[in-house]
C-alpha positions, 0 to 999 in steps of 0.5 A: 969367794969360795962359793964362786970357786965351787961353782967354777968346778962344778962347771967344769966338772959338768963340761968335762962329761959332757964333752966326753959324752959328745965325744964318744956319740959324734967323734972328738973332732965333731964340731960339738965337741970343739965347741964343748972343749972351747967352752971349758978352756973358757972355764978354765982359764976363769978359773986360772984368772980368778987364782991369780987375782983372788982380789977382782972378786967382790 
């Protein structure tokens, strides 16, 4: 369980620079950086999910 954990917070870490990037080069109401940002909540709220029932993991 915990290397899924790790995983999801290399992936979020990853989505977060990456939309900071996208940002900075398209502008944050670009249609990359929305999708970039909707991508994260996804990850997010994985991650959110995963805390809350540490017992669906297998």
């Amino acid at each position: 369980m915990q290397n899924l954990h790790e995983e999801l917070f290399v992936q979020i870490e990853r989505k977060r620079e990456e939309m900071i990037l996208l940002g900075n080069h398209h502008g944050l109401t670009s249609p990359e950086v929305i999708q970039a940002s909707q991508q994260l909540d996804r990850l997010l709220n994985h991650l959110g999910y995963l805390k809350k029932h540490p017992c669906q993991i297998k």
